[in-house]
C-alpha positions in Angstrom: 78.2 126.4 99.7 81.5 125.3 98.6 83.4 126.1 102.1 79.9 124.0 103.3 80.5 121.1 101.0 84.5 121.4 101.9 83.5 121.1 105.6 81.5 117.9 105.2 84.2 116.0 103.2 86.5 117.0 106.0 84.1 115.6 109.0 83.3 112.3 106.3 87.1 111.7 106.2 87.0 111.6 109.8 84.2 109.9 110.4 85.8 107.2 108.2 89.5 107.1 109.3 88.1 107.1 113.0 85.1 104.2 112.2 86.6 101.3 114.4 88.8 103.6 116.7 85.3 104.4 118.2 84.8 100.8 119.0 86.2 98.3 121.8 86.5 96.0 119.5 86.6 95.1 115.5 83.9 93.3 114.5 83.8 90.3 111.6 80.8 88.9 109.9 80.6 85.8 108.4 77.3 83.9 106.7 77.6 80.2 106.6 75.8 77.0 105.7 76.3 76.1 109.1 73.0 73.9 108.6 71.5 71.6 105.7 73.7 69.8 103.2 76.2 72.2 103.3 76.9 71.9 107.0 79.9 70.1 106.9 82.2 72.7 105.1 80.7 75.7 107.0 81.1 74.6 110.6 84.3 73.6 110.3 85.2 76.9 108.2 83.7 78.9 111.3 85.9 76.9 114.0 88.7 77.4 111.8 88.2 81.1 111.3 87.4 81.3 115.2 90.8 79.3 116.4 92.8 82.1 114.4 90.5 85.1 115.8 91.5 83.4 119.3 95.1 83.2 118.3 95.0 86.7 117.5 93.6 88.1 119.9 95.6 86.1 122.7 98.7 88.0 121.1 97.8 91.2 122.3 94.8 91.8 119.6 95.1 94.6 117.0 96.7 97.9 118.3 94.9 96.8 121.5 91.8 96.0 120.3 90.4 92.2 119.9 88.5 90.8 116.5 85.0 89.5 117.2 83.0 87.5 114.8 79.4 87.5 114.4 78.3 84.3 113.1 75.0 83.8 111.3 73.8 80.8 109.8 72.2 80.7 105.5 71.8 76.9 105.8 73.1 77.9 102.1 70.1 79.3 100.6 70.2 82.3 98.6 67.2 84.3 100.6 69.1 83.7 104.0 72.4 84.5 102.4 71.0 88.1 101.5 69.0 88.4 105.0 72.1 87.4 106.8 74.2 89.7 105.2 72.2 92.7 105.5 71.7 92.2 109.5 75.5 92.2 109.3 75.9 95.0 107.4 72.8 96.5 109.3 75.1 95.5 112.5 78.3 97.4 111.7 80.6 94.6 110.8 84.1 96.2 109.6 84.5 93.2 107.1 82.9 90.2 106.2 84.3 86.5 105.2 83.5 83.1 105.2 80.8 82.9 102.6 79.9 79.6 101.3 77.5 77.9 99.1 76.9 79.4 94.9 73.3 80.5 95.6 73.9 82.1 99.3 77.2 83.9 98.0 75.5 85.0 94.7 72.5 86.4 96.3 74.5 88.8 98.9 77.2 89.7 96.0 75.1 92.7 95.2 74.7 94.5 98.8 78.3 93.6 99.7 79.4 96.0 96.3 76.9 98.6 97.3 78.0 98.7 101.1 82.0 98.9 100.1 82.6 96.7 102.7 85.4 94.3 102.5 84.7 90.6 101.7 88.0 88.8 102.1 88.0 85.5 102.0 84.7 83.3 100.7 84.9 79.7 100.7 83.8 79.1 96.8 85.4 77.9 93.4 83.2 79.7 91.4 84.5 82.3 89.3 82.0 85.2 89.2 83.8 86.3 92.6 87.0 86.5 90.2 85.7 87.6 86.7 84.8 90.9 86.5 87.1 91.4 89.3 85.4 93.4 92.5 87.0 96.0 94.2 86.5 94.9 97.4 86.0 91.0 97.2 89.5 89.2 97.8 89.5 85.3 97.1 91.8 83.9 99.3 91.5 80.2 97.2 92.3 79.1 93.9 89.4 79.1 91.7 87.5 76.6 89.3 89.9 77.4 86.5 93.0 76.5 88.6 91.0 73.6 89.7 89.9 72.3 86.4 93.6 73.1 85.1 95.1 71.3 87.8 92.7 67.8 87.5 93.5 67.9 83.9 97.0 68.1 84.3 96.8 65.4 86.5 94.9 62.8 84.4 97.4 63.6 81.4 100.1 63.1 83.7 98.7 59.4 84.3 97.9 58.9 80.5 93.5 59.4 80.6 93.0 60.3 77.4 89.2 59.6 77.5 86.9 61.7 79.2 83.4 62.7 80.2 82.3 65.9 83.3 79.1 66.2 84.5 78.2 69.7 86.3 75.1 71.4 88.6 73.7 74.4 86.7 74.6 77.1 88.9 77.8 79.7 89.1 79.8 76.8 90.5 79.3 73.8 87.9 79.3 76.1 85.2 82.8 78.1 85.8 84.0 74.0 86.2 82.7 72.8 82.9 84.3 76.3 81.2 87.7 75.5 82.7 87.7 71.8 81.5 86.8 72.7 78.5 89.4 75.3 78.2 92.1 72.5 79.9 91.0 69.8 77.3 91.2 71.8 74.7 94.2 72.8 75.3 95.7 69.8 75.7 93.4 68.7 72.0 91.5 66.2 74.1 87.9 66.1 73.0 85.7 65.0 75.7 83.2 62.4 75.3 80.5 64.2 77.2 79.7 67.2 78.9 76.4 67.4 80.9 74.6 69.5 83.2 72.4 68.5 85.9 69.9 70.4 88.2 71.3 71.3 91.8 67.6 70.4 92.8 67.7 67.3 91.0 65.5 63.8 91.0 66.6 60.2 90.7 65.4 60.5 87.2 67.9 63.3 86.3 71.0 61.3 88.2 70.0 58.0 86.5 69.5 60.1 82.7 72.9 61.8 83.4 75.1 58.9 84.3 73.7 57.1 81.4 74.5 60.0 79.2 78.2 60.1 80.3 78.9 56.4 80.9 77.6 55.8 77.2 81.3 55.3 76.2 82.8 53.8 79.2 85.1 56.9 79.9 88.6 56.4 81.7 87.8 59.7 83.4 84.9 61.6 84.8 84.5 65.1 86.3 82.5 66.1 88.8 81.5 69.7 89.2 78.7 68.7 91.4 78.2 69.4 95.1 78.7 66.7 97.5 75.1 65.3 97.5 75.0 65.3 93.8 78.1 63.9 93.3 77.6 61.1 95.4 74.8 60.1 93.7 76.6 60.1 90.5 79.4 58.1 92.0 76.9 55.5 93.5 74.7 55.3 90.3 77.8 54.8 87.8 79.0 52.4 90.0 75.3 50.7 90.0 75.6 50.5 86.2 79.0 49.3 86.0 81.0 52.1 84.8 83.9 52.7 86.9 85.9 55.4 85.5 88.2 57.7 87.6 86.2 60.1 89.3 87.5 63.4 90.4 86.1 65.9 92.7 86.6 69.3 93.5 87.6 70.7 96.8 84.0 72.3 97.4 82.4 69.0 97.4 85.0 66.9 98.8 85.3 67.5 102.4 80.8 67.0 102.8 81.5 63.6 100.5 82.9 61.6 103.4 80.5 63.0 106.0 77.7 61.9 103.5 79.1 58.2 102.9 77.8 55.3 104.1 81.3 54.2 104.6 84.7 55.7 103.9 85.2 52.7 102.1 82.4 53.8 99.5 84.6 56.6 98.5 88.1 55.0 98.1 90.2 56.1 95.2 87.8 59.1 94.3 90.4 62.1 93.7 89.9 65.4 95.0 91.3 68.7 94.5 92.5 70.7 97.5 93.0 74.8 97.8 94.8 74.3 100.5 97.9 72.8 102.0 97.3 69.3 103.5 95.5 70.6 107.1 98.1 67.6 108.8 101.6 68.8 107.3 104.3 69.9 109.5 106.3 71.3 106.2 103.9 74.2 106.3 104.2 77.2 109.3 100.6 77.2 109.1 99.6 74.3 109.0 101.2 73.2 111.8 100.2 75.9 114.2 96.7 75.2 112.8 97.7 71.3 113.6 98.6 72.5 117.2 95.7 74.0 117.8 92.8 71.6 116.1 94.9 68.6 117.3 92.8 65.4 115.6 90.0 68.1 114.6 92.0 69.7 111.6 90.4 69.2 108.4 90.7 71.5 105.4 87.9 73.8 106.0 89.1 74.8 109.3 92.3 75.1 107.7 90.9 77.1 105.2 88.6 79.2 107.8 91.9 80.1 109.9 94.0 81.0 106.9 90.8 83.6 106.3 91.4 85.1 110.7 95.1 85.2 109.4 94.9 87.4 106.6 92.1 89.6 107.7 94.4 90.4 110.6 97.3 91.2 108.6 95.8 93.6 106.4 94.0 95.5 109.3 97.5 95.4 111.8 98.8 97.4 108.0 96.4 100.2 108.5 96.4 100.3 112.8 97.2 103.6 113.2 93.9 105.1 110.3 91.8 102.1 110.7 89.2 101.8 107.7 88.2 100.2 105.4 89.7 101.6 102.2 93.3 101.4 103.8 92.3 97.8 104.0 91.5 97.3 100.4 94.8 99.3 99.6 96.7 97.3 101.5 95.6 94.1 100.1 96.6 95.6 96.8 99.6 97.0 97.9 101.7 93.9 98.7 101.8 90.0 99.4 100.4 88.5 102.3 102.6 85.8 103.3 100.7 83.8 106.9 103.2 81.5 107.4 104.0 79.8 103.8 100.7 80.4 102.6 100.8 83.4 100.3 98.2 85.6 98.6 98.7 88.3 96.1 96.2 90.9 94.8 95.9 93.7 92.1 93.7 96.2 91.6 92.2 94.1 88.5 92.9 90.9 90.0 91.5 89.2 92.9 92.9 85.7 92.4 94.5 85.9 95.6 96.0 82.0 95.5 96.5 80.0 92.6 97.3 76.7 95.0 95.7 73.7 94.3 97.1 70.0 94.5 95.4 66.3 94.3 94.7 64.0 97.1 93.1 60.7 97.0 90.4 59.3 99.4 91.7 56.4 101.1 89.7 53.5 102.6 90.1 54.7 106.3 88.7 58.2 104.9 91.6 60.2 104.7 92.9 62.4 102.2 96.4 61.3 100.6 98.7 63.7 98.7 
């Protein structure tokens, strides 16, 4: 039995080292919103993701063998999320990315940990994909906590002392309200209010939660809301007559103008980024993103192409025993640098970036660092 049990191992390790060798080609799954409210973030994710899979595979592929993505759409609900995922699972997929949208993402955690297969990259702040840390998710964005850190940091820096944040009850708002209340804290600023709302909310909840945090006219209020909710909140407050400054985080702030009636409607809102400004030339990849997008580039397809970058340099690492536990060793092993974008990972850490800054909307609906 032992010399049995020996032999099986053997063929297992094989099977495993030899899993995409098999294969013409390496195959990538990604579940999107790529309809519904979420839309607007997910398609341009899967173009991004889709130019660098091109890119790649124009250069010769990986040790001869091109990346394919299989594309299915959760219109962000949590029932399609899980469906989606396991039809890719069901369909061999070598690695998934791209996940978007708190319920979609939450829903699917659970069969992505049982399969072992690699999740590297998924387009969300909220930080139960980085606390417990999972073997084989890899965040490829900051998270809520760097983003809350980072919009307080940059209200204290302009001297906004009084402050309200209004949040969705899901994974997303939640981890936001914890990080600004850690950040306030921090910096002994008690906020005036902190309030959650719905994510399947009424004109009744919008107009009782605006009320609620406009109650003391705060210089500051924080949005972890996504874009149709934080719209409203921006539109009602401004209905009332409180006009503090609103910030917004990255999640939400790409769908916001798609939503407006105008771009004017949105001037001055601020809005954290995770990634580098998709139009800067300063940054290697940014401006081969640039090249290729041209007046397309936006920070989700940034985003998405950052994701076809770094899945490729992990697998090119492992090209010669292509599976995928060398690629979750070699994510841990050492940084991944794709052209001044950098990601770092530990076994117990899966905070691949820490990189946020703040833009502001401006009236022709563009983003200003």
């Amino acid at each position: 039995m032992g010399l049995l049990r020996n032999a099986l191992a053997c063929v297992w390790v094989m099977l495993a080292v030899t899993e995409v060798h098999a294969a013409e080609k390496i195959l990538i799954g990604m579940s999107a919103p790529l309809t519904g409210v979420l839309a607007p973030y997910g398609t341009e994710l899967e173009k991004g993701l889709k130019l660098g899979v091109a890119q790649v595979n124009a250069s010769g592929g990986i040790a001869g063998r091109d990346l394919e993505v299989l594309v299915k759409d959760d219109a962000g609900r949590a029932d399609r999320g899980a469906a989606n995922t396991k039809a890719l699972l069901d369909a061999g997929v070598f690695a998934l990315t791209g996940y978007h949208g708190s319920a979609a993402i939450e829903a699917s955690l659970p069969l992505i940990e049982q399969s072992g297969v690699p999740l590297i990259g998924v387009a969300s702040s909220a930080e139960l994909l980085r606390e417990p840390a999972r073997r084989n998710v890899f965040n490829l964005r900051a998270g809520a906590r760097e983003e809350a850190a980072a919009m307080v940091l940059h209200l204290d820096t302009i001297g906004l002392t009084e402050v309200a944040a209004i949040a969705q009850d899901d994974a997303l708002g939640s981890a936001a309200l914890d990080g600004v209340q850690v950040e306030l804290t921090r910096l002994a600023i008690r906020p005036q209010a902190l309030i959650r709302v719905p994510v399947e909310r009424g004109a009744g909840d919008i107009n009782r939660v605006v009320q609620g945090a406009c109650k003391n006219r705060p210089q500051a209020l924080m949005l972890g809301l996504n874009a149709a909710n934080a719209l409203s909140v921006i539109r009602q407050a401004r209905r009332i007559g409180c006009t503090p400054q609103f910030y917004v985080m990255s999640e939400a702030g790409a769908e916001l103008l798609s939503l407006a009636a105008t771009p004017k409607e949105l001037a001055g809102v601020i809005v954290s980024q995770v990634m580098p400004h998709p139009r800067s030339s300063s940054v290697p990849v940014t401006a081969d993103y640039q090249r290729l997008a041209g007046d397309a580039a936006s920070y989700a397809g940034l985003e998405g192409f950052v994701y076809a970058r770094v899945i490729a340099a992990a697998i090119k690492s492992c090209s010669s025993q292509l599976n995928r536990n060398c690629v979750v060793n070699a994510l841990d092993a050492k940084p991944i640098d794709v052209g001044g974008y950098r990601v770092q990972f530990k076994p117990g850490d899966r905070r691949g970036s820490r990189f946020v800054e703040m833009t502001i909307v401006t009236a022709d609906g563009r983003f200003r660092r």
